[in-house]
MARBAVO-401091 format. One record per residue: residue in one letter; z, x, y of N, C-alpha, C in turn. Coordinates in steps of 0.2 Angstrom, whole numbers, plus 5000, padded with zeros to 4 digits. Layout:
aZXYZXYZXY...
//
This chain:
x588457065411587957045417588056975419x587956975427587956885429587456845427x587456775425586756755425586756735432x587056745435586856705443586356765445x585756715447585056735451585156775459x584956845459585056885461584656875466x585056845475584456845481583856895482x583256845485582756925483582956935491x582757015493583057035499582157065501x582057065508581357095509580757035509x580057055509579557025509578857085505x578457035501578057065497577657095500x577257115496576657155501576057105503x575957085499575557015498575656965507x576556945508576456915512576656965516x576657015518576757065526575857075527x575457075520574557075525574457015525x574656955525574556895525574856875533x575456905534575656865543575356955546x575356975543574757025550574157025551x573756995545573156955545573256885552x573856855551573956775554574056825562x574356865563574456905568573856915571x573556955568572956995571572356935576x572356885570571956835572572256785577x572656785579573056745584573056795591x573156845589573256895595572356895598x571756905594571056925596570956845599x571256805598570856735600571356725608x571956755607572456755614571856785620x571456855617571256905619570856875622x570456865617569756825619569756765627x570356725624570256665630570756735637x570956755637570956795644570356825646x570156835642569856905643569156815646x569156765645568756725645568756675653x569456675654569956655661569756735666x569756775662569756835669568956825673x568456835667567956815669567656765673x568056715670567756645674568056645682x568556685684569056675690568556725693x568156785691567756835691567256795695x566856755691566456715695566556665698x566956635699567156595704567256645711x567656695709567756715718567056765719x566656795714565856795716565556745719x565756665720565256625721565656605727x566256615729566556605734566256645739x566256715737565756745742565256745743x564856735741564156715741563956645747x564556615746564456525749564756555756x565356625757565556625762565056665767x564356705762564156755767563756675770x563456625766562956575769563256535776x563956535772564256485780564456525784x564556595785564556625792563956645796x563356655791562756655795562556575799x562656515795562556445796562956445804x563556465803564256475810563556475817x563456545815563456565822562656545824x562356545819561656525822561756445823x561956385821562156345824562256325830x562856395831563056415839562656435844x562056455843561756465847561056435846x560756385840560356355843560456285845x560956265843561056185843560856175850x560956195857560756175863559956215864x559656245860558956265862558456195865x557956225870557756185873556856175865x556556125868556256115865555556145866x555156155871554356165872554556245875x555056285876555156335879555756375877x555956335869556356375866556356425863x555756405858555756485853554956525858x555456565856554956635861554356655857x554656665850554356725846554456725839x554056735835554256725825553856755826x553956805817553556825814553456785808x552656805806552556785797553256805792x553456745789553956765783554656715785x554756715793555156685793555856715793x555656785793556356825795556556855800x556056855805556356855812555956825818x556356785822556356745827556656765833x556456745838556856745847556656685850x557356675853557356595856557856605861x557956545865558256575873558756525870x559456545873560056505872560256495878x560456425878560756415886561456445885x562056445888562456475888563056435896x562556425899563056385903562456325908x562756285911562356235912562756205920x562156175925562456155929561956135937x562056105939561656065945561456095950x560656115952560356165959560756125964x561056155970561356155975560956135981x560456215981559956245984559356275983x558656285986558256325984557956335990x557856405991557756445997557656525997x556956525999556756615997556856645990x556456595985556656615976557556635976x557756595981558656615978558856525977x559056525971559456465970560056455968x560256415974560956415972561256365965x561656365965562056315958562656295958x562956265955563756235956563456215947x563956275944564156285936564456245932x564456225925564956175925565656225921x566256215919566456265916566156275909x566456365911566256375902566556425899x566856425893567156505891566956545893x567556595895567456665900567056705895x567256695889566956765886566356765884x565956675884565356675883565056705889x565256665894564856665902564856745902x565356785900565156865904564956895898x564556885892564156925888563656945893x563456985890562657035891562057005889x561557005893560856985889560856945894x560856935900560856865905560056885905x559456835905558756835902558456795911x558856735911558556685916558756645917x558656585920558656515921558056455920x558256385919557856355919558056305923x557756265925557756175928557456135925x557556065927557156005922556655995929x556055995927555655965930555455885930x554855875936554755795938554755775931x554355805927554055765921554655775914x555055795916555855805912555755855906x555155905907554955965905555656015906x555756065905556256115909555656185911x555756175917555356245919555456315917x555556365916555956425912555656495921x556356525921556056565925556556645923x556256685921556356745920556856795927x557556785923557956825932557756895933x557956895940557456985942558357015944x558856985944559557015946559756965940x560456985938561256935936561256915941x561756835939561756795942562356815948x562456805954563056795959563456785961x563956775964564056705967563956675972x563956625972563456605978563856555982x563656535988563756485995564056415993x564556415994565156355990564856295996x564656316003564356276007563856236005x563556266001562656236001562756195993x563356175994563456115988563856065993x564256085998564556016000564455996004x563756026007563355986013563255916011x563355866016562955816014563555786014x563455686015564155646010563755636004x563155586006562755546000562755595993x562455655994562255695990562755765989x563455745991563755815990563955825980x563855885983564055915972564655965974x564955905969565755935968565855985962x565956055964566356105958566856085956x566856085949567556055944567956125947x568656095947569256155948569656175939x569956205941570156215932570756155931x570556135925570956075923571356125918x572256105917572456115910572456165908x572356225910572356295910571356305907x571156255907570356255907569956295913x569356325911569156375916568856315922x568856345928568356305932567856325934x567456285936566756295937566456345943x566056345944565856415949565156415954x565256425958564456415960564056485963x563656495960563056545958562556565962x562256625964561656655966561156655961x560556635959559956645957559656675960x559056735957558856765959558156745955x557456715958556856675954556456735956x555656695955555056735955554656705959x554756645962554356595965553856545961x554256525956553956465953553756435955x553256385955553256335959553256265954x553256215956553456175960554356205960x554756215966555256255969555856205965x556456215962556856175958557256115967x557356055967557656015972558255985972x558856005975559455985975559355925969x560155955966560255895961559755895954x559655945954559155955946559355985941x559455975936559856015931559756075930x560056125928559956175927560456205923x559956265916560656295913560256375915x560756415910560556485910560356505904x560056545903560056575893560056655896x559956655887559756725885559456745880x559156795880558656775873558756805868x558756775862559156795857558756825851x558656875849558356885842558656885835x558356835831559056835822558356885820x558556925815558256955810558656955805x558256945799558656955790558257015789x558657095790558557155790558857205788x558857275784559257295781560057305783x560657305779561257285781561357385783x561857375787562257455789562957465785x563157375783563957385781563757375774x562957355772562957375765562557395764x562357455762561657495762561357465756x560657455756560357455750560457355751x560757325754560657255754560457235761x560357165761559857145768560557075772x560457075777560957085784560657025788x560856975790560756935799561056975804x560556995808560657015814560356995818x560956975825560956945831560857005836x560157025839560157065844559857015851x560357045857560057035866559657055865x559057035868558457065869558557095877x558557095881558657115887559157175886x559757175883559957255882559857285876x559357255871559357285865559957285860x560657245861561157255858561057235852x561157235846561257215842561857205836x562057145833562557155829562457135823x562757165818562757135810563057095809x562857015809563256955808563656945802x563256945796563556915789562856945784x563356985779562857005773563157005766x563057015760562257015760561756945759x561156935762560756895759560356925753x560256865753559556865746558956885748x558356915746557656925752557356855752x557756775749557156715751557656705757x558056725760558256695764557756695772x557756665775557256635780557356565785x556956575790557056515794556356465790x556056405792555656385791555556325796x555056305797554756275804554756185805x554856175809554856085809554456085815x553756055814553156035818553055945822x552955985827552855905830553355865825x553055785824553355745819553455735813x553355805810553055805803553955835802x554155775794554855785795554955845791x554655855787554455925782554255985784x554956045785554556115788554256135783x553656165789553256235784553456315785x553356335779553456425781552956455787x552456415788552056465793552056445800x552156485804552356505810551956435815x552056405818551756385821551356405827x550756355828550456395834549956315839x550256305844550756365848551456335846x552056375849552356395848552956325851x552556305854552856255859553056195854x552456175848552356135843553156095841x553356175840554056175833554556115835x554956105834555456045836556156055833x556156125828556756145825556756175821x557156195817557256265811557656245807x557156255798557656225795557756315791x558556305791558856375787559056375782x558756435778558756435774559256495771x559756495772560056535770560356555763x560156615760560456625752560856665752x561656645751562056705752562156755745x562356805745562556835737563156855739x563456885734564056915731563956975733x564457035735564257105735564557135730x564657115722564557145716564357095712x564157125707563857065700564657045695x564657025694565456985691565557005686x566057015681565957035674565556985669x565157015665564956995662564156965663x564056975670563156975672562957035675x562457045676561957085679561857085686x561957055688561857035696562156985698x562056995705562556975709562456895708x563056855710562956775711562556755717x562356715719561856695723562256625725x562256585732562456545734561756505739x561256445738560756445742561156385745x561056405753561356355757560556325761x560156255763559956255766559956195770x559956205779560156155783559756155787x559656115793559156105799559656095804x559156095810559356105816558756085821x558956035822558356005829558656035835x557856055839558056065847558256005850x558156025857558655945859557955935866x558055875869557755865873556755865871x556755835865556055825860555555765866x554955805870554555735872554155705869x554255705862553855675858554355615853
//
């Protein structure tokens, strides 16, 4: 026999559960932080949705209060805070005319596709006291006598034409109710509509709660952005007081702006909680032309 030391070939047993031991434990800790990354990516795009139902609600109601008039804006609230009607101007532009409750206008431009929505409610004009008078229309608006703007040198109103493929301005038939004191050439004037927001049950998600923008004059309404949370709500800015309150002011003329409260969620709970993520977004918004 050789004395030369015979290679050992193979591994013991000892160390085969020794590196499947080292294996196992290396592979549950691999497992763990994925399974740890999934999660967290999980919650991140829960939170992303949730921040995105907040900012599409913030989008549009922005859009349509930011020009709310102030002593004649908000129409209507209820207790809680979750639903409001307020008149939106929509287009804006200088009386021409006024004659037999019909007022003429020269508009200034404005998006086609705002200017032809539905819901046309009225018009207003600024009064002596730089109040706006509000007058509920009994027809849509017309077109009206391009004449009875260019009468005159001193005082002629000139209609914008389309600039740069931009829309151009138009001038209008009003149809009033005999307001008095009667609007006089050269006075401002826009148009609204009145707008109802409610935080109400959703239709695209049953069982959660919904912003909806309905016309009031045709009833339309549509599901803006869901789902909220049930604290979401408007809340009140009074007179001078820079702190809204939740209760409804009275009267109604008081208010001066809406602070919004909106809390958006997630439409699933993410792995590893219960419920959905919540995003609280809350921002104000002042009416415009405050006489105080």
């Amino acid at each position: 026999m050789s004395n030369r030391t015979i290679a050992r070939q193979g591994f013991t047993l000892v160390e085969l559960l020794l590196s499947m031991i080292i294996t196992v434990t290396v592979g549950a800790a691999l497992v763990r932080l994925t399974l740890g990354q999934v999660r967290f990516m999980d919650q991140q795009e829960a939170t992303r949705e949730a921040r995105s139902v907040s900012r599409s609600g913030i989008n549009r109601l922005l859009s349509d209060l930011r020009a709310v008039e102030t002593t004649q804006g908000l129409v209507a609230a209820a207790a809680g805070g979750q639903d409001f009607t307020v008149r939106v101007p929509y287009a804006f532009g200088v009386v021409c005319a006024h004659a037999a409750n019909i007022t003429t206008a020269s508009i200034l431009p404005v998006d086609a596709a705002m200017y032809v929505e539905v819901g046309y409610t009225g018009y207003a004009w600024r009064g002596a006291n730089g109040a706006y008078v509000t007058n509920n229309g009994t027809a849509l608006p017309a077109a009206g006598n391009a004449l009875l703007c260019d009468a005159g040198t001193q005082d002629k109103i000139v209609t914008l034409p389309a600039l740069n493929g931009a829309p151009a301005g138009q001038v209008v038939q009003l149809a009033g109710t005999g307001i008095a004191p009667a609007p006089v050439r050269g006075t401002i004037l826009y148009l609204y509509r009145r707008v109802r927001y409610e935080f109400k049950a959703s239709v695209a998600l049953p069982g959660r709660i919904a912003l909806w923008r309905t016309l009031v004059t045709t009833n339309t309404s549509e599901e803006l952005a869901a789902p909220f949370d049930a604290t979401a709500r408007v809340n009140f800015y009074v007179l001078a007081n820079p702190v809204a309150q939740a209760a409804v002011p009275a009267p109604l003329t008081d208010a001066r702006g809406l602070e919004l409260v909106l809390t958006g969620m997630s439409e699933r709970a993410p792995g590893g909680t219960a419920a959905p993520k919540i995003s609280p977004v809350t921002t104000s918004v002042f009416f415009q032309n405050r006489p105080d």
